[in-house]
N, C-alpha and C positions, 0 to 999 in steps of 0.2 A: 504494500500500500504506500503510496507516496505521503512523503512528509510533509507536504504543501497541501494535503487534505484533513482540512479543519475536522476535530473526534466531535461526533454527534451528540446532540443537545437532549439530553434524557429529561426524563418528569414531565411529561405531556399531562395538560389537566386537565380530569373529565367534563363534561357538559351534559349532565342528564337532563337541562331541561332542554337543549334542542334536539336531544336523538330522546324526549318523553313518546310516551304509547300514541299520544296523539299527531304530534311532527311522524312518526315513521307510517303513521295511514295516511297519512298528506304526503309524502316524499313520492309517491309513482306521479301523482299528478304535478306537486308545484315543483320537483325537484327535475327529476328524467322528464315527466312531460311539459312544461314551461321552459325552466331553464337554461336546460341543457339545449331547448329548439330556438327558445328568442335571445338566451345571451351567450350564453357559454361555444351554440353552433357544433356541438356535439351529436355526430351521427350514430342513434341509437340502432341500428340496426344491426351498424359497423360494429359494436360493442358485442352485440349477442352474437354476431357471427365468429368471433373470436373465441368467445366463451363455446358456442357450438364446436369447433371448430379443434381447440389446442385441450379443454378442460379434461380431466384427468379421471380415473375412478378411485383416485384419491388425491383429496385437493383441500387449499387453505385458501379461506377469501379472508382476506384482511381488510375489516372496516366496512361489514357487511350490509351496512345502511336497513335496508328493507329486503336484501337478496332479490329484488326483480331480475335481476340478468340470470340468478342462479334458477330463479325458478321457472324461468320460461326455454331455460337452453335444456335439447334434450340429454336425454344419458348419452354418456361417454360411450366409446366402444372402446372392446375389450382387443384381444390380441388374431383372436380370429374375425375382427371386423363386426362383432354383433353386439349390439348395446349391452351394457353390463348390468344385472340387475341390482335392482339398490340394498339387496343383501349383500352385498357385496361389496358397494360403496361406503367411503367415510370423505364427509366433509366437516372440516375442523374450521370453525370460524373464530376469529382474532380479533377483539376490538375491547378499547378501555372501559367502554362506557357499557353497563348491565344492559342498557336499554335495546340496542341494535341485539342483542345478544342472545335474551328473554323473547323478544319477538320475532325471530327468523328462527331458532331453534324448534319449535311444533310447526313450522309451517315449508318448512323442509325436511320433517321426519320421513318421510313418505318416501323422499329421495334418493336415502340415505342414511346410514349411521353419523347421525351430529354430534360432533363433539366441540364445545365452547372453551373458550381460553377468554378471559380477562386479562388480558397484557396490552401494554405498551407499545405503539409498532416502534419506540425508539429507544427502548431497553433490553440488550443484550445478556443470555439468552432467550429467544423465543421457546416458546414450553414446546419445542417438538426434538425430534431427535435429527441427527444428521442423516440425508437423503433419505425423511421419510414419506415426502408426498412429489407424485408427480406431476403437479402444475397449481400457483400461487397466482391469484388474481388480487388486485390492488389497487381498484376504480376508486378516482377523488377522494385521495386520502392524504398522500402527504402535503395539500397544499391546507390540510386543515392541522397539520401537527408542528408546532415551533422552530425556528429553528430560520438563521439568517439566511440560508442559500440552502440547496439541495444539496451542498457539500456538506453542510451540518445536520444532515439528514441519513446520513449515509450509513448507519445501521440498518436500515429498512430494507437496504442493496445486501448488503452484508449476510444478513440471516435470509433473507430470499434466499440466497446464493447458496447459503452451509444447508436449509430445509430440501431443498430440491436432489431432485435424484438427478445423475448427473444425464443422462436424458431428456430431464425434465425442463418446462418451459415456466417462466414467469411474463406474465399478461398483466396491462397494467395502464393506466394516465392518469394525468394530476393537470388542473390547470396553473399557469404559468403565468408570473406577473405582468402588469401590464403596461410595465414599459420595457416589455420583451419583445425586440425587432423582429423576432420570427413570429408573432403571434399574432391573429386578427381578432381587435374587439373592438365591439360597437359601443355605441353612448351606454347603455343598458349594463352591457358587461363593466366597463369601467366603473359606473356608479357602482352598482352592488360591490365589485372589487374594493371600493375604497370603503363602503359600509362596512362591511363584512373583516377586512384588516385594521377597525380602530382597536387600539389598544383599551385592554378589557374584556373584547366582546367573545374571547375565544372561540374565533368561529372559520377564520383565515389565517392562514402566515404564511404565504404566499410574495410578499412584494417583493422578496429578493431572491425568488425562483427563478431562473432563464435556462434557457431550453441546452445552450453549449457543456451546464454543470450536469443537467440528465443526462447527457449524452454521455458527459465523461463516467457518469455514477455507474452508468449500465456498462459501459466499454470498461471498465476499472472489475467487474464483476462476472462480468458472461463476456464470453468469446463471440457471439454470436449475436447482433441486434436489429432490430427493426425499429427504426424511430420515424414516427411523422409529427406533422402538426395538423390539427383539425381544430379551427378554431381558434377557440384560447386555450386547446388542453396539447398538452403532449401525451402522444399516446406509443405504446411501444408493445413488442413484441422480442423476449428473451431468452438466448439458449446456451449450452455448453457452461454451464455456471463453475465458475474459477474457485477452486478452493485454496 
């Protein structure tokens, strides 16, 4: 690891009243369906086809909001090509806050073996063992957890990287500040960005996010990357995870 990458900023503090029972029955509609269409410019479809597409039959969503992507992508296949059943599936989901946690856990039983973790995504170690799940999704999360730059973010690379099996991919975007030259925002985006990042409101930390320090976070972690911009998120696509 280079010595010019600033060690990640731990003790990320909960907010249970914006991920309460009632925000997470609003989040398909005012979060994925609103803002992701009128500000953020985030192609939901593009999302699930990823989730279709890389997820695993055994997998970690970190910061599993309401799990709309998890519950709408179908089962993974297995090694002969045929969907796996969800006896057979474990999804482990990661997030600080009880709230995301308690309300995605019965609503993805069906799916799956759910197992919850209450952690940190920026405290080292995450409760899983090394290479024990093959694909880590990580939609809008760390532009919500502290920290000056994505350089000081860089646990979240880190244990993605030691969880995965080395076949394994991690799936993932975060929106990017918004005086970040690779990034399109409209009026809409900008305001909320700058609501959303007042000091206090635990809700963004984001402004000193740019798209050059994701790239290196992922390039510094996996051999192997897909980065685009859509939007104002960066979104990426990761493999070969460097141990």
């Amino acid at each position: 690891m280079s010595e010019n990458t600033p060690q990640a900023r731990t003790g990320s503090v909960p907010n249970p009243r914006l991920y309460s029972p009632r925000n997470l029955r609003r989040y398909r509609r005012l979060v994925v369906g609103l803002s992701h269409k009128l500000a953020w410019k985030v192609d939901n479809d593009h999302l699930l086809d990823l989730y279709a597409a890389l997820m695993t039959p055994t997998h970690l969503e970190v910061g599993p909001a309401d799990a709309h992507f998890l519950l709408r992508s179908p089962a993974p296949a297995g090694s002969s090509g045929e969907p796996v059943s969800a006896a057979l599936r474990q999804i482990h989901l990661m997030d600080l806050n009880d709230g995301p946690l308690d309300y995605c856990a019965p609503r993805l039983a069906e799916h799956g073996l759910v197992i919850p973790h209450r952690h940190d995504v920026l405290t080292a170690p995450w409760p899983l063992g090394d290479a024990s799940v093959g694909s880590v999704g990580m939609f809008h999360v760390l532009h919500c957890v502290p920290g000056a730059s994505l350089r000081h973010k860089q646990t979240a690379f880190t244990e993605a990287a030691r969880v995965l099996s080395q076949g394994g991919v991690f799936i993932g975007s975060t929106l990017l500040g918004v005086e970040d030259p690779h990034t399109h925002n409209n009026h809409l985006a900008r305001r909320l960005q700058h609501v959303y990042n007042q000091p206090g409101r635990n809700i963004f930390h984001n402004t000193g996010d740019r798209l050059t320090d994701l790239r290196a976070m992922l390039d510094l972690h996996f051999a192997s990357v897909e980065l685009t911009v859509m939007g104002a998120a960066g979104v990426w696509v990761a493999k070969e995870p460097r141990r």
